[in-house]
Backbone and ligand atoms as CSV (ligand in chain L), in Angstrom:
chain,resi,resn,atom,element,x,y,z
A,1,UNK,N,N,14.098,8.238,11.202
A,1,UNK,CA,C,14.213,6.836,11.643
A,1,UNK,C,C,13.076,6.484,12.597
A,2,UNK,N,N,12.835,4.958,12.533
A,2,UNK,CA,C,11.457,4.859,13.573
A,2,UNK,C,C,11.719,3.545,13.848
A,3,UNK,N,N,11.355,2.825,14.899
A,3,UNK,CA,C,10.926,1.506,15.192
A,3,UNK,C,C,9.555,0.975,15.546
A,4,UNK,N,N,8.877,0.778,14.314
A,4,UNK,CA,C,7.770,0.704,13.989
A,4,UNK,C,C,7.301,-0.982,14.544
A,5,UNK,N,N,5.839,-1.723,14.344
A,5,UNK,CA,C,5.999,-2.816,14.294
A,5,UNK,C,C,6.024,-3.285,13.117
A,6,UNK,N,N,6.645,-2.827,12.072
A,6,UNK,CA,C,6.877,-3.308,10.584
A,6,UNK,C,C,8.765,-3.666,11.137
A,7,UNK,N,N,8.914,-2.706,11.674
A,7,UNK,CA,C,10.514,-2.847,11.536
A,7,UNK,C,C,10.637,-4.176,12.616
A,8,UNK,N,N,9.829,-3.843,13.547
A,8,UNK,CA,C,10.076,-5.633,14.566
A,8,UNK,C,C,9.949,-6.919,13.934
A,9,UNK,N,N,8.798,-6.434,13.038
A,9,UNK,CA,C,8.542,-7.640,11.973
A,9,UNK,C,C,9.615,-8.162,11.029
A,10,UNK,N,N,10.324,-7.048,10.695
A,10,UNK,CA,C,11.435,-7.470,9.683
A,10,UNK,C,C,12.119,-7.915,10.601
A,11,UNK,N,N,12.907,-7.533,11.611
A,11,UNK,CA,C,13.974,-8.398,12.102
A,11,UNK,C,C,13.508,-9.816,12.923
A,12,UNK,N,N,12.465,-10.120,12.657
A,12,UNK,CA,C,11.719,-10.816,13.112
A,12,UNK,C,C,11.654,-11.355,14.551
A,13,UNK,N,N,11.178,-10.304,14.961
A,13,UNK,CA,C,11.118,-10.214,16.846
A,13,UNK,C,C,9.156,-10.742,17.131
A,14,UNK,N,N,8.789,-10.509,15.476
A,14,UNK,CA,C,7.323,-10.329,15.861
A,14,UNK,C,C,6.504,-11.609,14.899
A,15,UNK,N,N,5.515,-11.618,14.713
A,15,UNK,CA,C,5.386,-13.094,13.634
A,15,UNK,C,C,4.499,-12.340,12.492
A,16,UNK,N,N,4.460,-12.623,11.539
A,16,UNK,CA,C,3.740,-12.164,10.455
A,16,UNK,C,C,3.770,-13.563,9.723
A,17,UNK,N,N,2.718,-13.361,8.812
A,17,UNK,CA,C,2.544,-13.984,7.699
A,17,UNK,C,C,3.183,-14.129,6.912
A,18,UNK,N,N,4.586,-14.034,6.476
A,18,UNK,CA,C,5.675,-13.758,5.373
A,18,UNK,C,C,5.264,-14.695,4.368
A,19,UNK,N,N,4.860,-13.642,2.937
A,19,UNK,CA,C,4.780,-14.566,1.913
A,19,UNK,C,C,5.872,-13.686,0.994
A,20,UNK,N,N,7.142,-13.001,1.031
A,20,UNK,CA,C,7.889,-12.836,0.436
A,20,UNK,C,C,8.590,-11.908,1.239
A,21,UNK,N,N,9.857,-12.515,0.881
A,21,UNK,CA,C,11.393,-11.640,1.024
A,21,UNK,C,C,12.917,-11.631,0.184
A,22,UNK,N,N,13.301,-10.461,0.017
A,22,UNK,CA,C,14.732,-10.042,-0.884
A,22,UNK,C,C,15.455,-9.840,0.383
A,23,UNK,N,N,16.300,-9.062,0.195
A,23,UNK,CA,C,17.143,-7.895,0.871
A,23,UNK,C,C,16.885,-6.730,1.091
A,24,UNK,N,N,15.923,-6.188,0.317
A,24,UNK,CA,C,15.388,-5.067,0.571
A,24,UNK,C,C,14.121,-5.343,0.762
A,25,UNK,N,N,13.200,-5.735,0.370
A,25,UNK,CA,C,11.931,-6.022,0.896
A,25,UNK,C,C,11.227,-7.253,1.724
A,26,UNK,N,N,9.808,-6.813,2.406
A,26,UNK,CA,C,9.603,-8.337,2.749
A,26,UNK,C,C,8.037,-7.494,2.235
A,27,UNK,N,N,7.014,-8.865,2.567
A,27,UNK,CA,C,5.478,-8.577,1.864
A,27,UNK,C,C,4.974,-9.787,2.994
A,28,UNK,N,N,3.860,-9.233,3.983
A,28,UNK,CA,C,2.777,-9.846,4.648
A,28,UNK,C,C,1.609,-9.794,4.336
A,29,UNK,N,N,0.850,-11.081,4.521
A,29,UNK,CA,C,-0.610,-10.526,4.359
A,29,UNK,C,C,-1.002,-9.835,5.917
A,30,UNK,N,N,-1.859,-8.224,5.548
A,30,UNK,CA,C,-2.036,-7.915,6.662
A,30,UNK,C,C,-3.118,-8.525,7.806
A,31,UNK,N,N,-3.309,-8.309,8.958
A,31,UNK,CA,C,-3.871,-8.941,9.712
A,31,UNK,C,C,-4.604,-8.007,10.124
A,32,UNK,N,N,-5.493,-6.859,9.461
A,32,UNK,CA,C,-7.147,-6.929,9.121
A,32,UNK,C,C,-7.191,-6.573,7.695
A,33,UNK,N,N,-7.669,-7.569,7.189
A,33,UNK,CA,C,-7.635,-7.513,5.708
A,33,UNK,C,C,-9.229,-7.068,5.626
A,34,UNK,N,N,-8.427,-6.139,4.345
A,34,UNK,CA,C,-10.136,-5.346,3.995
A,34,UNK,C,C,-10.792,-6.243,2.561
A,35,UNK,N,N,-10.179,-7.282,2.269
A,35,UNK,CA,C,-10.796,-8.215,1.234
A,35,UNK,C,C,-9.859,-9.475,1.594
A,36,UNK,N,N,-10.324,-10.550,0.845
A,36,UNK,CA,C,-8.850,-12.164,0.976
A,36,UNK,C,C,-7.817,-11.888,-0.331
A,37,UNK,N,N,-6.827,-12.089,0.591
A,37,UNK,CA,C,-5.593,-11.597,0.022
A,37,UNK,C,C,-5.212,-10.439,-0.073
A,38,UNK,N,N,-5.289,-9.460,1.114
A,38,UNK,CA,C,-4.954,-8.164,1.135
A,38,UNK,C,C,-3.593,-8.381,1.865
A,39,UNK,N,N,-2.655,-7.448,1.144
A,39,UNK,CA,C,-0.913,-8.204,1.540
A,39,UNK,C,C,0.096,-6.647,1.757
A,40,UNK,N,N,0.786,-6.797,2.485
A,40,UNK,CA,C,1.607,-5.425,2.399
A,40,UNK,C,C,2.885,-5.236,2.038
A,41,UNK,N,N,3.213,-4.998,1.277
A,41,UNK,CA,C,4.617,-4.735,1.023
A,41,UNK,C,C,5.615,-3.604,1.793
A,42,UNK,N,N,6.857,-4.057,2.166
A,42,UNK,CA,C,7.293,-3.382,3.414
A,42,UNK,C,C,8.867,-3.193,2.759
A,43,UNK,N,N,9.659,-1.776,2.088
A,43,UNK,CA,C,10.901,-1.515,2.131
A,43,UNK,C,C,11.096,-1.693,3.941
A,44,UNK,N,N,12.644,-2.896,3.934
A,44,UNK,CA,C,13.320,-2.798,5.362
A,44,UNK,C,C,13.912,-1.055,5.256
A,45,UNK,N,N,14.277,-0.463,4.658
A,45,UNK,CA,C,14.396,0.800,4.973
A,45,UNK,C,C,13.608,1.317,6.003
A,46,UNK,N,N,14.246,1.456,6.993
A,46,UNK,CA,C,13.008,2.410,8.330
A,46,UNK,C,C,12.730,3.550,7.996
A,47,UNK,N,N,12.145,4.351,6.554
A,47,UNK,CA,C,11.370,5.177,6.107
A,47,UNK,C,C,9.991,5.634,6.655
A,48,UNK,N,N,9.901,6.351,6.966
A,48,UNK,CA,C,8.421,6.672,7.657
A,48,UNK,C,C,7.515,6.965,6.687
A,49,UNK,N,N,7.551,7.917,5.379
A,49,UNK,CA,C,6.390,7.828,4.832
A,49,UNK,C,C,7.079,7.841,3.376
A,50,UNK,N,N,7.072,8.096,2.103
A,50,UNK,CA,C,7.432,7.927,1.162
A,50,UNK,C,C,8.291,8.693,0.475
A,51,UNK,N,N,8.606,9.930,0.671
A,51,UNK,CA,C,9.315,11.127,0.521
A,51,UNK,C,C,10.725,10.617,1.343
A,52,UNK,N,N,10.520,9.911,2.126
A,52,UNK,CA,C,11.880,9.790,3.014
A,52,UNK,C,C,12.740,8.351,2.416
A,53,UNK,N,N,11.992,7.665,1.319
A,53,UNK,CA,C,12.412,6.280,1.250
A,53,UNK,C,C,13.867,6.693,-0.076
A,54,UNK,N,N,14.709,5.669,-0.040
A,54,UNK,CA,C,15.651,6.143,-1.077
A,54,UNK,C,C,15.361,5.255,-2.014
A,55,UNK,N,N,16.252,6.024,-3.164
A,55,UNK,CA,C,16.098,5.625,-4.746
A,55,UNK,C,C,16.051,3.607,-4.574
A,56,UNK,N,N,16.701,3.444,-3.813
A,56,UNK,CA,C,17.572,2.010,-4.015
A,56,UNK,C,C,16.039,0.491,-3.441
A,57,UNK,N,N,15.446,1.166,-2.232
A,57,UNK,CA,C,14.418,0.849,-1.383
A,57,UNK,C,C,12.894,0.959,-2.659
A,58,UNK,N,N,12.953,1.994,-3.452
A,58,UNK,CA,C,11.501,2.379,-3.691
A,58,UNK,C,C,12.023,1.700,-5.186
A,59,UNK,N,N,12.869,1.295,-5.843
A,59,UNK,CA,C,13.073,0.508,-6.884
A,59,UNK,C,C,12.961,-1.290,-6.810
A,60,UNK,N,N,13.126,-1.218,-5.330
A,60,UNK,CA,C,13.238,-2.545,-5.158
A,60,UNK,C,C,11.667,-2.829,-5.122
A,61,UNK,N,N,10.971,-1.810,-3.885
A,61,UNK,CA,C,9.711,-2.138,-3.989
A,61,UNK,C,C,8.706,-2.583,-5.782
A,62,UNK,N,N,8.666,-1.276,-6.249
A,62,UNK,CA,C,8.331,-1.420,-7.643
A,62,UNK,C,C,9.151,-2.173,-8.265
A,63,UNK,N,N,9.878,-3.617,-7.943
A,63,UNK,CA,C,10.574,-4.603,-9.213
A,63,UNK,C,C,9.120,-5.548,-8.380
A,64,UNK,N,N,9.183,-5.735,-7.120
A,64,UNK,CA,C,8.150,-6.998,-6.871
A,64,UNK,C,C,6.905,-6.339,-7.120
A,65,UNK,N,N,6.610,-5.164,-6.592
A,65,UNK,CA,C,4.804,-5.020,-6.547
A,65,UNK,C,C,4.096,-5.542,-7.828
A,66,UNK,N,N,4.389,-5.851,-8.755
A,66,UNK,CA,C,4.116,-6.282,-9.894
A,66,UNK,C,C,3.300,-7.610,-9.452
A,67,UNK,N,N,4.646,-8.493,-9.623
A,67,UNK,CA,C,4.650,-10.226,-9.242
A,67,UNK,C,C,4.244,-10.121,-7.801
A,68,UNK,N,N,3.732,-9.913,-6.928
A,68,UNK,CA,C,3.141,-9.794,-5.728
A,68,UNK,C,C,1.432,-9.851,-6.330
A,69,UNK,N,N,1.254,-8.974,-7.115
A,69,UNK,CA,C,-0.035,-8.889,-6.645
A,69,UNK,C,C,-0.539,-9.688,-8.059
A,70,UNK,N,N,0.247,-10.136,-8.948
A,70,UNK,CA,C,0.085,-11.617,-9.860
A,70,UNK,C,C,-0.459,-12.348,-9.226
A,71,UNK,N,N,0.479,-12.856,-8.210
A,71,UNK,CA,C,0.479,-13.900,-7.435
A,71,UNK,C,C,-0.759,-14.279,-6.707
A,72,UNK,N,N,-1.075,-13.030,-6.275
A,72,UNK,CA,C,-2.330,-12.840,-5.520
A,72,UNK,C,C,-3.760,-13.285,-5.985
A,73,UNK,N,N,-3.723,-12.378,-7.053
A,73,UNK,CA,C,-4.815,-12.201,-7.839
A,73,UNK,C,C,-5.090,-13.548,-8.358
A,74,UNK,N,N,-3.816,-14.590,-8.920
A,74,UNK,CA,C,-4.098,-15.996,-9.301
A,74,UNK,C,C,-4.737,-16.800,-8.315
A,75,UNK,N,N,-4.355,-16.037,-7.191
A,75,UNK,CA,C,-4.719,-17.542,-5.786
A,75,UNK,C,C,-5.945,-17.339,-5.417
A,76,UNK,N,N,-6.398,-15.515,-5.466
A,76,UNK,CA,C,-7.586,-15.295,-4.690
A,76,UNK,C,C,-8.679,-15.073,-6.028
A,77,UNK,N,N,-8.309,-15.131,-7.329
A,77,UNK,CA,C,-9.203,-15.054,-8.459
A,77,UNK,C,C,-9.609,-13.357,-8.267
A,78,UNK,N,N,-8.936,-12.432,-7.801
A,78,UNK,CA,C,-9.296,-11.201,-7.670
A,78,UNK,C,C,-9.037,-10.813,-9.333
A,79,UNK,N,N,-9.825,-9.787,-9.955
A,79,UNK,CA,C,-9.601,-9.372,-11.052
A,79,UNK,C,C,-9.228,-8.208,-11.248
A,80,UNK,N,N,-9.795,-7.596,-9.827
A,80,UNK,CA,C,-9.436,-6.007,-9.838
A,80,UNK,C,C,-8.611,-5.814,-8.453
A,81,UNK,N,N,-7.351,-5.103,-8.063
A,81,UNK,CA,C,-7.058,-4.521,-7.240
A,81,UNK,C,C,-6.614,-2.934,-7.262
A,82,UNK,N,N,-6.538,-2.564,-6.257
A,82,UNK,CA,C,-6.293,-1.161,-5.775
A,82,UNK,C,C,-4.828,-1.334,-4.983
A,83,UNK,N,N,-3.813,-0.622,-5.846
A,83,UNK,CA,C,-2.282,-0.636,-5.020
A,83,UNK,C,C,-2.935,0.769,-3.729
A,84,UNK,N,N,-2.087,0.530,-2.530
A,84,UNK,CA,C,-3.077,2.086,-2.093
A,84,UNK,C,C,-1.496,2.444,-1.004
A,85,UNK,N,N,-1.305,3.594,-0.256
A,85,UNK,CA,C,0.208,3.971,0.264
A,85,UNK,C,C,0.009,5.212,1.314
A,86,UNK,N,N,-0.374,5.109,2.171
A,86,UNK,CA,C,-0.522,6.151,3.186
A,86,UNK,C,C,0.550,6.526,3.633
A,87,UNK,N,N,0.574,8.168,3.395
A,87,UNK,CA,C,1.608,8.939,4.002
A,87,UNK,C,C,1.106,9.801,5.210
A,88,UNK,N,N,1.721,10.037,5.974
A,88,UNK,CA,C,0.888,10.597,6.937
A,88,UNK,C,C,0.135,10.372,7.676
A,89,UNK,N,N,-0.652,10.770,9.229
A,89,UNK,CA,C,-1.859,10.667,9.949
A,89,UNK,C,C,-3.145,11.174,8.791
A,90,UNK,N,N,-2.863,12.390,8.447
A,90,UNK,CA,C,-3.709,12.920,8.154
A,90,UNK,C,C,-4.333,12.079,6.496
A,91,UNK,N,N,-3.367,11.088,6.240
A,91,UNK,CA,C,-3.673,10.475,4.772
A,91,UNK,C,C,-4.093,9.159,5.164
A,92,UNK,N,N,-4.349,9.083,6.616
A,92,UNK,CA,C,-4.697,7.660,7.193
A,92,UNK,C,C,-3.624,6.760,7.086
A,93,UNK,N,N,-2.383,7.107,7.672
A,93,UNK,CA,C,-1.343,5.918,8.014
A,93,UNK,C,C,-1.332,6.026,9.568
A,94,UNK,N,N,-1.652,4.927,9.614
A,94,UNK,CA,C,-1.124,3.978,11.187
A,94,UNK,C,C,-0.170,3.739,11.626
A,95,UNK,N,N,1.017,2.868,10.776
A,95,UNK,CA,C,2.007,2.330,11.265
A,95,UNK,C,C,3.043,3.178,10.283
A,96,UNK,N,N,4.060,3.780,11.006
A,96,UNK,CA,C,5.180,4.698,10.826
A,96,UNK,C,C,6.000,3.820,9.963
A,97,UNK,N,N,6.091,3.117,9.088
A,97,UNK,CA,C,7.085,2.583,8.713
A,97,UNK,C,C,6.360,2.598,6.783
A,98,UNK,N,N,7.298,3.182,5.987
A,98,UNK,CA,C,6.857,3.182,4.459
A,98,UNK,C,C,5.914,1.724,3.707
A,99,UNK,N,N,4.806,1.369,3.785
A,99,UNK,CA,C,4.204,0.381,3.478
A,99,UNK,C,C,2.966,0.461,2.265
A,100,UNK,N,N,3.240,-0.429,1.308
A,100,UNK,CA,C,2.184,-0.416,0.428
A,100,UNK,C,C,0.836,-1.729,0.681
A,101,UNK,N,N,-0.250,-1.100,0.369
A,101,UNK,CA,C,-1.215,-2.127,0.224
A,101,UNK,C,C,-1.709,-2.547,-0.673
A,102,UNK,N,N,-1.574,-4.290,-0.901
A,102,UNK,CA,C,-2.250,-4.505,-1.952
A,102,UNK,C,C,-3.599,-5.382,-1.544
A,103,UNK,N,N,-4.635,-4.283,-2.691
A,103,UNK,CA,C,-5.740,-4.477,-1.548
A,103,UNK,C,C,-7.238,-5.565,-3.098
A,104,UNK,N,N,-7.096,-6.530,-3.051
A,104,UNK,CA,C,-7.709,-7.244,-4.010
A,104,UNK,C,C,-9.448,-6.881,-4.097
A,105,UNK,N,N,-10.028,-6.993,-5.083
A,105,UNK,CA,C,-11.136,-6.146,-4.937
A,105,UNK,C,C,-12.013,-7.328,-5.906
A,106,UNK,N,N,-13.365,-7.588,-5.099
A,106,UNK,CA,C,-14.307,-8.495,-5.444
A,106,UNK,C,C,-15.725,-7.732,-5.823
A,107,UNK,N,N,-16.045,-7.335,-6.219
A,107,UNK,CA,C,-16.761,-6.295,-6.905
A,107,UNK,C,C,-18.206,-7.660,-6.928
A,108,UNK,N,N,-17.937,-8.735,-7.752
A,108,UNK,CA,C,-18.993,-9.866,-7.558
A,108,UNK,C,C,-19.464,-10.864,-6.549
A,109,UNK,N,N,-18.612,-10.153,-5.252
A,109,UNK,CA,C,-19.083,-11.100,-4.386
A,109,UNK,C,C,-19.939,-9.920,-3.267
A,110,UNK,N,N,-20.033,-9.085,-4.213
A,110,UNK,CA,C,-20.862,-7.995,-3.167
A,110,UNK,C,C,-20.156,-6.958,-2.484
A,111,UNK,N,N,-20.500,-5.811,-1.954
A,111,UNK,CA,C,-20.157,-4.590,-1.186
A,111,UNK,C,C,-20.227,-5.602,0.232
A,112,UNK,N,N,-19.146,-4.704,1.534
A,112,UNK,CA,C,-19.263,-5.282,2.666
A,112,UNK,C,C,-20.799,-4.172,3.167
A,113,UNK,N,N,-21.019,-4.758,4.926
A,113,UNK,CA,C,-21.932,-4.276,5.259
A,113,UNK,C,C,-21.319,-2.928,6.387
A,114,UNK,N,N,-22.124,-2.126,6.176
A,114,UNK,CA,C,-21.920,-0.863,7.138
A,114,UNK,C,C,-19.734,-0.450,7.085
A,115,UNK,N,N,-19.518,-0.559,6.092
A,115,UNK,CA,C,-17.735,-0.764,5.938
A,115,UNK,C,C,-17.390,-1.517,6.972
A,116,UNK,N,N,-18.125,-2.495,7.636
A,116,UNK,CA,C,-16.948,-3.639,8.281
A,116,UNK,C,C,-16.433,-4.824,7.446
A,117,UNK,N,N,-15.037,-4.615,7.347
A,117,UNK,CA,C,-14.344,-5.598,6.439
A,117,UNK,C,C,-15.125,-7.173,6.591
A,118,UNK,N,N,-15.127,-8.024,5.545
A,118,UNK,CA,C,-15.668,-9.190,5.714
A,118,UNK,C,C,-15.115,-9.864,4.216
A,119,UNK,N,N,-13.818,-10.545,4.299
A,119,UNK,CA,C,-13.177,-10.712,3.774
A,119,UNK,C,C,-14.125,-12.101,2.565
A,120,UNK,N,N,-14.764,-12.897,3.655
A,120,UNK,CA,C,-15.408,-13.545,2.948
A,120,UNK,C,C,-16.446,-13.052,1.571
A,121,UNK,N,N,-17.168,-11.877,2.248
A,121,UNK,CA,C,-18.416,-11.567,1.370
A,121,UNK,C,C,-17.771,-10.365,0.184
A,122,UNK,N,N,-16.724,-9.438,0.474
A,122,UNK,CA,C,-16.087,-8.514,-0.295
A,122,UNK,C,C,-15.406,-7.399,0.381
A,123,UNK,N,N,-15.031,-6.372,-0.465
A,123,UNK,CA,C,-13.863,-5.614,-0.200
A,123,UNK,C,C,-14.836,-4.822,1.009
A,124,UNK,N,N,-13.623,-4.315,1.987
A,124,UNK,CA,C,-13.821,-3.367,2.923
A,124,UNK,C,C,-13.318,-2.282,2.530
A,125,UNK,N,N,-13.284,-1.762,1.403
A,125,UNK,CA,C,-12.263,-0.391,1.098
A,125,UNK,C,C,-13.362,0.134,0.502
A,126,UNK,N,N,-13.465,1.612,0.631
A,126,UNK,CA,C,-14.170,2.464,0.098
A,126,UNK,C,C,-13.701,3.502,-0.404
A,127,UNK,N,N,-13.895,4.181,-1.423
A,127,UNK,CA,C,-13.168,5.489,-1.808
A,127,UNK,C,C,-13.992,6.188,-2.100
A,128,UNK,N,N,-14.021,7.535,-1.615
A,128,UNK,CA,C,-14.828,8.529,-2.245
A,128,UNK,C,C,-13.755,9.132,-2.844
A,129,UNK,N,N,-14.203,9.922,-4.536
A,129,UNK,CA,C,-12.978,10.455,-5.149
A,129,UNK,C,C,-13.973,11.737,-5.486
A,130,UNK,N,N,-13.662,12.841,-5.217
A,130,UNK,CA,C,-14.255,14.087,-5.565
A,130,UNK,C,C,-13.475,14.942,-6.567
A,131,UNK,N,N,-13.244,14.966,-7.412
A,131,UNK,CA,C,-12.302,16.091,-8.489
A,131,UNK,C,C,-12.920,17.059,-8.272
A,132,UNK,N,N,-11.853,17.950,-8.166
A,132,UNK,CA,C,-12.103,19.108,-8.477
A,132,UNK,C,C,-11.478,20.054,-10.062
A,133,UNK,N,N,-11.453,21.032,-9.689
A,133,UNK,CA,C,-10.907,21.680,-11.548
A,133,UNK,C,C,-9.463,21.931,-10.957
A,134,UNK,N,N,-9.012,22.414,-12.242
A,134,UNK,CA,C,-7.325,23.026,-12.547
A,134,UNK,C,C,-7.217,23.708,-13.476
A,135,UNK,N,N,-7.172,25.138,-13.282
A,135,UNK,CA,C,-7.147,25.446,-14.836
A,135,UNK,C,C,-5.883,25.748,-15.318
A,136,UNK,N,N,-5.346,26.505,-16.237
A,136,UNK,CA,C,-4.208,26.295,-17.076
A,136,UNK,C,C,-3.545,26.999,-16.356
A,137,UNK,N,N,-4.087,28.352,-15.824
A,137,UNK,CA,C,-2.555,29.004,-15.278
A,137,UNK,C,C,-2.429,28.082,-14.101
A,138,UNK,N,N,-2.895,27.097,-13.139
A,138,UNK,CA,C,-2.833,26.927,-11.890
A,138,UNK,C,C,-2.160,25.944,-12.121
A,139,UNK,N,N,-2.245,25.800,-13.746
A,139,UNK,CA,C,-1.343,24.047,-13.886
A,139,UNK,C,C,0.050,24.876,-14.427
A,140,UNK,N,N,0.022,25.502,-14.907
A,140,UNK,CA,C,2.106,25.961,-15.310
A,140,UNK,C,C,2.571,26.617,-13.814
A,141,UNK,N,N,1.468,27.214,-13.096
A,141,UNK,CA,C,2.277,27.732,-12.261
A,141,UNK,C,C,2.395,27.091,-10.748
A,142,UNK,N,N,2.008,25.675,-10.948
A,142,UNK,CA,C,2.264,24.474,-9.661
A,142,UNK,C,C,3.062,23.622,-10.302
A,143,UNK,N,N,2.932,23.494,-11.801
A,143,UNK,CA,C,3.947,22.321,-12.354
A,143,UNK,C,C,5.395,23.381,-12.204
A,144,UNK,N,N,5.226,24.333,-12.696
A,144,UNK,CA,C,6.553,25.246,-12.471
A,144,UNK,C,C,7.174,25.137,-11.316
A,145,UNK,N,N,7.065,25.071,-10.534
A,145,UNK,CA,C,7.292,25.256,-8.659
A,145,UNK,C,C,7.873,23.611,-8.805
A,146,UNK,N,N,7.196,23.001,-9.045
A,146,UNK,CA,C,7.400,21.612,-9.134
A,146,UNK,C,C,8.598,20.684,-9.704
A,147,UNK,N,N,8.712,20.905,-10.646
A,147,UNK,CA,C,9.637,20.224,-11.629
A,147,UNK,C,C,10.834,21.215,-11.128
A,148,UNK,N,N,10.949,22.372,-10.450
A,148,UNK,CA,C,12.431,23.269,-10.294
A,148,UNK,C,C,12.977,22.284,-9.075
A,149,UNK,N,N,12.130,21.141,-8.396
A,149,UNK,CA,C,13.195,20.346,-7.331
A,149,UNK,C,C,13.158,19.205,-7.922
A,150,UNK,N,N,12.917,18.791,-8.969
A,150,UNK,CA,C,12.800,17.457,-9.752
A,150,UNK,C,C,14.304,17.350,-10.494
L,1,AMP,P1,P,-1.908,2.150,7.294
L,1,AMP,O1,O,-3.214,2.728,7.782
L,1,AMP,O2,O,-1.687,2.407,5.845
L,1,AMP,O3,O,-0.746,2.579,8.154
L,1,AMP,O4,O,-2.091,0.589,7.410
L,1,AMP,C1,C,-1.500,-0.197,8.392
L,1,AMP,C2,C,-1.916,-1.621,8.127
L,1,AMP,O5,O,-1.080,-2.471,8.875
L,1,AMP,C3,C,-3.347,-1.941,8.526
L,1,AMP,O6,O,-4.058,-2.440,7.396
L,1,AMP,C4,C,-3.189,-3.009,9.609
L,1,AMP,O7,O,-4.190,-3.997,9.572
L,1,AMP,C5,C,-1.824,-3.573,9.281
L,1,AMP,N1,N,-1.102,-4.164,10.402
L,1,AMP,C6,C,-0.844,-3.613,11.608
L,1,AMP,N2,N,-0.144,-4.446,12.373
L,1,AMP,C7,C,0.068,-5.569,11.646
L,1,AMP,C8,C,0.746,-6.801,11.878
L,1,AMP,N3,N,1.348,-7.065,13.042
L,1,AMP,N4,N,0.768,-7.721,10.891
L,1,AMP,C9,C,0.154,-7.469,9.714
L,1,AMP,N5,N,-0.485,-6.329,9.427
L,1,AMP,C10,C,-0.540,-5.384,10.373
């Protein structure tokens, strides 16, 4: 359990941007957006990172994330986004409370400068993705381990 400022936000002690709410969820645009129309989706479940959220919370999320980032993409003409979900310090989460980002991506209005977000000119998100290998035994014998708590 945590009392995050997501959770102040939901009971609304705090002000956000609210552009959607159920019963189980609410969705803000965040307030440093790394492109226009970068929005967060928030299970009220006080879940800290995603492993802790229940069946009922992480179904609700995935019925809107869909129509959320429709919505988005129509208003801000984004064509491409990146859903993105930090678990952890070490995975770059900030705020203790289970939150998704939907992070709209302008690819034609240019790269930002030096990664400072600049919502006007384009995305502030960067990814470096490095693969590495897997070979066959390392894949039966991690999927094995795996699927025995599934
Ligand atoms: P993360 O690093 O995944 O934990 O991301 C936390 C996000 O929450 C960041 O993008 C912040 O800009 C955003 N954020 C923090 N406080 C607020 C707030 N009061 N209203 C809206 N967004 C917020």
């Amino acid at each position: 359990m945590t009392d995050s400022i997501f959770s102040k936000i939901i009971r609304g002690e705090i002000e956000s941007h609210k552009i959607y709410e159920d019963d189980f969820v609410i969705a803000i645009l965040d307030i440093g957006p790394l492109s226009e129309g970068h929005a967060l989706v928030i299970p009220k479940e006080p879940a800290v990172t995603i492993d802790e959220l229940s069946d009922e919370h992480a179904a609700a999320v995935g019925r809107v994330l869909p129509r959320i980032t429709r919505a988005i993409k129509k208003v801000t003409g984004a064509r491409a986004v990146n859903i993105l979900q930090n678990n952890g310090a070490d995975a770059g989460q900030a705020v203790e409370h289970v939150h998704f980002h939907i992070i709209p991506r302008f690819k034609d209005r240019g790269e930002n400068v030096a990664g400072k977000p600049d919502i006007k000119n384009g995305p502030g998100l960067q990814m470096i993705w490095n693969p590495g290998t897997l070979t066959q035994e390392e894949a039966l014998e991690l999927g094995k381990h795996i699927k025995r708590l599934l």
